[in-house]
N, C-alpha and C positions, 0 to 999 in steps of 0.2 A: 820259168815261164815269163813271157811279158804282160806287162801289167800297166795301167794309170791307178797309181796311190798315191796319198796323204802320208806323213808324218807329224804332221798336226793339224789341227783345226787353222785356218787363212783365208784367205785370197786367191782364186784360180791360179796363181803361181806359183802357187804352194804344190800342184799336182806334179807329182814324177811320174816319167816315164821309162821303166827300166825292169832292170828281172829279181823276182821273186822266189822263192820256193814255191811248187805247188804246193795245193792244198790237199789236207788229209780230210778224208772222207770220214764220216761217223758213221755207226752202222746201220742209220734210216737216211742215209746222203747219197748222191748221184753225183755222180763227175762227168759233166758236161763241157765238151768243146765248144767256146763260144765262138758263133758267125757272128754275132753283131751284139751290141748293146745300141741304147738309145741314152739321149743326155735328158733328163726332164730338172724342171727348173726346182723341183725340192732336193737333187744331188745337190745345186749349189747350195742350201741351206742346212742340208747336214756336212759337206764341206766346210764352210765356216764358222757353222757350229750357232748358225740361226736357229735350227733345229735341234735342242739337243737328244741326242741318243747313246746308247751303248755304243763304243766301238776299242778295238785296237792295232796299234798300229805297230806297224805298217799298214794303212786302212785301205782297201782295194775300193774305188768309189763306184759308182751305180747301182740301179736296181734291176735294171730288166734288160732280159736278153734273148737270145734264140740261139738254140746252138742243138749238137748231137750226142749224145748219149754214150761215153766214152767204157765205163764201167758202174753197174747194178748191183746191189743182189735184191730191190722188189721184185716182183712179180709183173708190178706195172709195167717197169721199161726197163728194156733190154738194150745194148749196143746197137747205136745207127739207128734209134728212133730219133727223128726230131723233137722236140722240145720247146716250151719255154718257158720264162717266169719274168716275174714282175714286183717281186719282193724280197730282192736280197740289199745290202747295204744298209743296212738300219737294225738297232738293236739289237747288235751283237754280232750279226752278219755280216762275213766281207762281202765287196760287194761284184759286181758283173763286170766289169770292165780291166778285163783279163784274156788270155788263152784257155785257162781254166777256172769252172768255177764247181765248188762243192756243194747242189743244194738238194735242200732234207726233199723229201719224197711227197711231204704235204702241201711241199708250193711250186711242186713241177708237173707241167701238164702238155698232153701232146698238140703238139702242130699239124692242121691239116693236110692233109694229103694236096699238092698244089698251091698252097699257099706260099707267098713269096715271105720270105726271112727279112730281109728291111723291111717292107711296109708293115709285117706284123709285128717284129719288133717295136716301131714305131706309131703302132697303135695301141697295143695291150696295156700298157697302162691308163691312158685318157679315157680307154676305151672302159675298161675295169671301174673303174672313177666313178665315170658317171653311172653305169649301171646299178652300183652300189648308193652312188644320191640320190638316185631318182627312185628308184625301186626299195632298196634295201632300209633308208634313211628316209626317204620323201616319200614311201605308201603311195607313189602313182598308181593307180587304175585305170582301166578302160574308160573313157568318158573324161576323163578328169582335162584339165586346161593349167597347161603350163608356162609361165614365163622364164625362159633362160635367157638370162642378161651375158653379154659376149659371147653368142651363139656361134659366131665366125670360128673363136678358137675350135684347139683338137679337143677339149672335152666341150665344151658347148656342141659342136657340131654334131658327135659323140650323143649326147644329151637328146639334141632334136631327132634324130634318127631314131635311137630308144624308143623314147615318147610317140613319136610320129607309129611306127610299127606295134607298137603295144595299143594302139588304138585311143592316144591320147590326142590332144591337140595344142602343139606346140606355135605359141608367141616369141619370139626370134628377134631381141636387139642387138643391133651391130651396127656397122659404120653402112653408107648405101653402097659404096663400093661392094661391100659383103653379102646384100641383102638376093643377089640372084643362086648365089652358093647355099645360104642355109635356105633358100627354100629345094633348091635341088635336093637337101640333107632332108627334107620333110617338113619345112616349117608351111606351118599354113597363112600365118602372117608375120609379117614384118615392124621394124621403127625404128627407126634412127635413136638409136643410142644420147646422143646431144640432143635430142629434145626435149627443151623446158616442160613441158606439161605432159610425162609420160604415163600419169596416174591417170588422165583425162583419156588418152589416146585408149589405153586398155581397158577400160570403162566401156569405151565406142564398141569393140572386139568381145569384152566381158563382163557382161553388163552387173552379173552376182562378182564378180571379180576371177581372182586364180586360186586352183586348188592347191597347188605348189609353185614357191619361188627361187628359183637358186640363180645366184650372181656368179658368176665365171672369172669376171675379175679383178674381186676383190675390193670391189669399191662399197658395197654394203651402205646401202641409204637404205635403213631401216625404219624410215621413217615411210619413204613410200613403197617398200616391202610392205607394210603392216595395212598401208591404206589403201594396195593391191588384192588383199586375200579375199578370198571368198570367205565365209564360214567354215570352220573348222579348218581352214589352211593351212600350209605347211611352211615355213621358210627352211632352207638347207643352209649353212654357212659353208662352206667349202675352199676359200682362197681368201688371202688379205690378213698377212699373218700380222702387219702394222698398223690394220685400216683403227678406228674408233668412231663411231655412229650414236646417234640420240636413238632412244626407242619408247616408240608410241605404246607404252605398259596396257594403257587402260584402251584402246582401242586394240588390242593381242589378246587380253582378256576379255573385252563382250564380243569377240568374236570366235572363241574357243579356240583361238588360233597356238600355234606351236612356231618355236625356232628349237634349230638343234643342230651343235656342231659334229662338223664332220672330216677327218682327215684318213686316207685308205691306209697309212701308215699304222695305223690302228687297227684295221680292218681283219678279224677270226681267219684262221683257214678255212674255215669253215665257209665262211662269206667268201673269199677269194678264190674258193673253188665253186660256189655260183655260179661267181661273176664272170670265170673262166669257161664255163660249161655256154656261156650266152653270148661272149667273145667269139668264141670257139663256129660257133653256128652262124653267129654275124659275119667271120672271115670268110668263109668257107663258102656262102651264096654271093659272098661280094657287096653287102650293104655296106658293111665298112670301109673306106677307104681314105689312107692320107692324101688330104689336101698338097701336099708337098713334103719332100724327103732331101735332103742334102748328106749325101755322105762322105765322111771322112774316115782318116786314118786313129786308129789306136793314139797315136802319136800325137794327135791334135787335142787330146783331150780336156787338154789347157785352155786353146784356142774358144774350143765350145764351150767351157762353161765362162770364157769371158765374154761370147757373144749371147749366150741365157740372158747373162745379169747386165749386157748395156745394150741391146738391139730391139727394135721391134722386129721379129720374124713372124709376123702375119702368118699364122698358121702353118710353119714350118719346122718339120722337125728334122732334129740334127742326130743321124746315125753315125756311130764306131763301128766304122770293120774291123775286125782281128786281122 
């Protein structure tokens, strides 16, 4: 089969593009035809090994995919159901970015009927993400007031829509360029990302503060995270795997406030079949939708993770066709 794999941990040029053995199924594994993978910016970090995880190589790289249901024996899915997943490549896992991929029955779940195969590919992960910070990790509730810091991106966006529909109320920083999109996404207000005094501005909007904070890009000023919170607040860490931040102890403490990290490469099946079952329902009425798609060939797979790790792609995500 063809395939984009590793031979070692590198540099986007380290990626081959070439043929494989298929893979051998175990006997809770599903052999899926894949239409597509997506490239998300943590394949480049367990590609060079910023990330480390289980692997061997010849390493098949990605996570998530959409494809068809070649050969079963659950019950679940049978031949020529659609499909997808969002957790292979990591810890042991080859990964999606192949012809074929073999995955176990507990991180395969079906695709709507009418849904398109790129843009759901290219959402179920962002999409997964945040449902798991916000909900699974961040204890949002009806009522509660949330700040997502880079709202624009695919999981910030991802993020307000969540919150916005669970009957929360989402504060949305991003560049003004961005600030007509995430409120399309639900946000009910806006602010410029570059403004000096965003503790102030949220203040004006929150007057007890926010019940949850999650930064999208990694930038983590924890210092006005902590002098953002409401009572009993929440911070979620979620991206910024080099950032380093002061942190206000004793202002986290008399506010009974909480931080907690969080990366979905962690995340239970148990959890990922949640957060799939919410995905699944978001696709399906159309709340969900990528902001922008570019797709390319199997064969670029090189190309894409060298434009991950040097481009601004403003909300854009980069699919692999098979």
């Amino acid at each position: 089969m063809r395939a984009a794999y590793i031979e070692r941990l590198g540099p986007s040029e380290a990626i081959v593009y070439g043929e494989l053995p298929p893979p051998v199924c175990g006997p809770d594994d599903v052999l899926v035809e894949v239409v597509a993978t997506a490239v998300d910016p943590v394949d480049t970090f367990v590609r060079s090994g910023r990330y480390p995880t289980a692997m061997e190589f010849p390493f098949v790289i990605g996570r998530d995919l959409v494809g068809k249901v070649v050969e079963s024996r659950s019950p679940e899915f049978s031949p020529g159901d659609q499909v997808w997943c969002n957790s292979l490549g990591h810890e042991g896992r080859q990964g999606a970015a192949s012809e074929l991929a073999a995955v176990s029955v507990d991180r395969l779940y079906h695709l709507p009927d009418g849904v398109s195969p790129t843009e759901a590919v290219a959402l179920v992960h962002p999409a997964a993400t945040a449902y798991l910070a916000a909900f699974t990790h961040g204890d949002l509730r009806s009522g509660d007031t949330a700040l997502i810091a880079g709202a624009a991106g695919n999981v910030g966006s991802a993020l307000v829509t969540m919150i916005a529909r669970a009957g929360g109320t989402a504060i949305a920083t991003a560049h003004p360029d961005d600030h007509d999109y995430c409120r399309r996404m639900g946000a009910a207000h806006t602010i410029d990302y570059r403004t000096r005094n965003i503790v102030g501005e949220v203040s004006e909007i929150a007057a007890n503060g926010v019940d949850l904070y999650i930064d999208t890009s990694g930038r983590n000023n924890m210092v006005d995270a902590v002098e953002m919170l409401a009572v009993r607040g929440r911070v979620v860490i979620m991206a910024g795997t080099g950032s380093r931040t002061e942190l206000s102890t004793g202002a986290l403490y008399l506010k009974d406030g909480s931080i907690r990290g969080f990366v979905i490469s962690r995340a239970t099946t148990a959890q990922l079949r949640d957060a799939a079952a919410v995905v699944n329902r978001l696709l399906l009425d159309g709340a969900l939708r990528p902001r922008a798609v570019e797709i390319l060939p199997l064969a670029a797979a090189a190309e894409a993770h060298r434009r991950i790790e040097t481009e601004r792609l403003r909300g854009t995500r980069l699919v692999l066709e098979i």
